[in-house]
N, C-alpha and C positions, 0 to 999 in steps of 0.2 A: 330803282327796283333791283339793279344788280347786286347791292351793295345788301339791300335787305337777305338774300339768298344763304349768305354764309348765316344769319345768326339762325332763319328758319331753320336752317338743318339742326343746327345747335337745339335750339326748341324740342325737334322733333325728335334726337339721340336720347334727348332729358324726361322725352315725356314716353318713352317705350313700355308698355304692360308686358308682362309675366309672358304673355302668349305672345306676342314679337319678338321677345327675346329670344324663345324658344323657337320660331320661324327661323333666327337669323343663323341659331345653333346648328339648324337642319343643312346648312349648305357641305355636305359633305356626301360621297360616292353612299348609295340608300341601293339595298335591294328592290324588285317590287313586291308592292305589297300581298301580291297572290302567291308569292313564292312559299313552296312546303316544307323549302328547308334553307335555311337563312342562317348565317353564321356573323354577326357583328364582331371586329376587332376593336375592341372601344377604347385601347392605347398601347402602349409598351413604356417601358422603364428599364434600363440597365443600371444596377445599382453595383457600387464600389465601396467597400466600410472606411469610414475615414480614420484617420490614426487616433483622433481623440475621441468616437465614436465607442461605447460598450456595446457587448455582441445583444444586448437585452433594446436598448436605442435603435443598435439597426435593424433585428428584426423587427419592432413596431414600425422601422418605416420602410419596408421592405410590405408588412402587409397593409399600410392605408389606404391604396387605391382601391382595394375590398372593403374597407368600413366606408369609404366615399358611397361604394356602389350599395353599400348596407344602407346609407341613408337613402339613396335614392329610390331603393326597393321599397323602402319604409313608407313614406312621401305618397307613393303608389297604392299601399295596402294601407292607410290610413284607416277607413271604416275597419277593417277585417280584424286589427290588431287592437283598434281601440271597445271593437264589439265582435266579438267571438262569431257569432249571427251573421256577422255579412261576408261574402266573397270574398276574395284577394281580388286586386285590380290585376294583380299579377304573380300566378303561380310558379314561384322558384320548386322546378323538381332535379330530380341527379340526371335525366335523360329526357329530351324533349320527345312529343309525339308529332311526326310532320302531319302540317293541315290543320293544327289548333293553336286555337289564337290563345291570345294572354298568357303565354305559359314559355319558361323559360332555363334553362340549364346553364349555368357558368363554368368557366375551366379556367384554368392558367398555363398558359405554355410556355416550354422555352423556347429560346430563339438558336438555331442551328447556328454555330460556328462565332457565336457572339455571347461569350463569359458575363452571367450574372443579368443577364436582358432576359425580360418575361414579356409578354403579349397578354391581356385581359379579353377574354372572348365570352359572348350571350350568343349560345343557342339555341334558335326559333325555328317551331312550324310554323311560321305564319311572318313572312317579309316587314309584315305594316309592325307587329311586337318589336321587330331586333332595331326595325329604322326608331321606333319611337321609344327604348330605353337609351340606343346610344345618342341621341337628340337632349334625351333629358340629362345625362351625364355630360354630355358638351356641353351646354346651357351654365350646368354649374361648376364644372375643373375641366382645364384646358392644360393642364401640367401635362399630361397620358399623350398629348396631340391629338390630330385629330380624326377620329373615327372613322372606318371602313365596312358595309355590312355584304357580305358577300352572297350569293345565289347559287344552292347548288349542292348537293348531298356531299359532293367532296369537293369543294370550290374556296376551300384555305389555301392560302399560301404554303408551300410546298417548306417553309425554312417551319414552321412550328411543327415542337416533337413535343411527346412526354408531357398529356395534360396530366394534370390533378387539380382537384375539385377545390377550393376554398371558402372560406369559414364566412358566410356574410352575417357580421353584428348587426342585427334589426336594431334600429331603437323602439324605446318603450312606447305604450301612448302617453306618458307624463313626457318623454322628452318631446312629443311630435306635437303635444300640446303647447308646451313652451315655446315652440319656434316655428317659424314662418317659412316661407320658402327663401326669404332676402338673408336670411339667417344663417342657412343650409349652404351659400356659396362659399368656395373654396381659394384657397390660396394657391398658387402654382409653383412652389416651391419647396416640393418636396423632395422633388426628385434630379436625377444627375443631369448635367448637361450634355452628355454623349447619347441624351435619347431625339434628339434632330437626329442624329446618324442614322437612327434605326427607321424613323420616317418613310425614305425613300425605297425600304425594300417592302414595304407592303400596297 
């Protein structure tokens, strides 16, 4: 029987649904869900241009971690975008309202004292909203590391300055028709290696 043990496991990694996956994605620090004002750090990036790099290359990779979160946004507002007529799963506005759920404001920060490092942040009225967009973005890119959602009207890290709001590319409904969720996963190699460093300060 012991011998059998190692391949069940194997079995059971292989046979994972969409919704276990996303269980496994949630082990990271979650506001609680009754909280009014919830602030997820959903990763960082320090980015460096590299010598054979054009300035038009590094800015598109400078901003993918926002088209990631565009797809992810999308994925979410699937009815909404494919029919005018239904809700958003989840209302992107410039400024959240604490205490309402599904709705959500993004920012990008920088990082105090650390050149060319940004922070990707979702804020939420509503703790259960910030835990379950940075779940869904863990789920599918792990490049950003891994997720923080905080509790607390001013309960960021004290090192993020200087938001500004960025541009999330929705996809179409022809593109969200063409692909699946297995489709939508990401590569983790986008970004620099000096973002372990920034890890441990949040």
């Amino acid at each position: 029987m012991k011998r059998l043990w190692p391949l069940l496991l194997c079995i059971a990694a292989l046979t994972l649904t969409p919704e276990a996956r996303l269980v496994e994605a949630e082990e990271f620090k979650k506001a609680p869900d009754g909280c009014s004002n919830a602030h997820a750090v959903l990763g960082w990036s320090q980015f460096k241009q590299g010598k054979e790099e054009s300035d038009d290359a590094f800015a598109r990779r400078k901003k993918r971690p926002w088209y990631k979160m565009g797809l992810v946004v999308g994925r979410l507002n699937w009815a909404s975008i494919c029919d005018k007529d239904q809700a958003p799963q989840l209302d992107v506005v410039s400024s959240y309202e604490p205490g309402k759920i599904q709705q959500a404001s993004f920012k990008q920060y920088s990082v105090k004292g650390q050149d060319g490092a940004y922070a990707y942040v979702a804020h939420c009225g509503h703790g259960g909203t910030c835990n379950m967009i940075a779940a869904r973005l863990h789920s599918l890119y792990k490049g950003i590391g891994k997720p923080r959602v905080y509790c607390g009207e001013n309960a960021l890290p004290n090192m993020l300055e200087s938001p500004t709001a960025p541009t999330l590319e929705l996809p179409t409904c022809e593109d969200l028709s063409e692909n699946d969720d297995d489709d939508l996963e990401f590569g983790d190699d986008d970004d620099d290696d000096d973002d372990d460093k920034l890890e441990d300060q949040f």
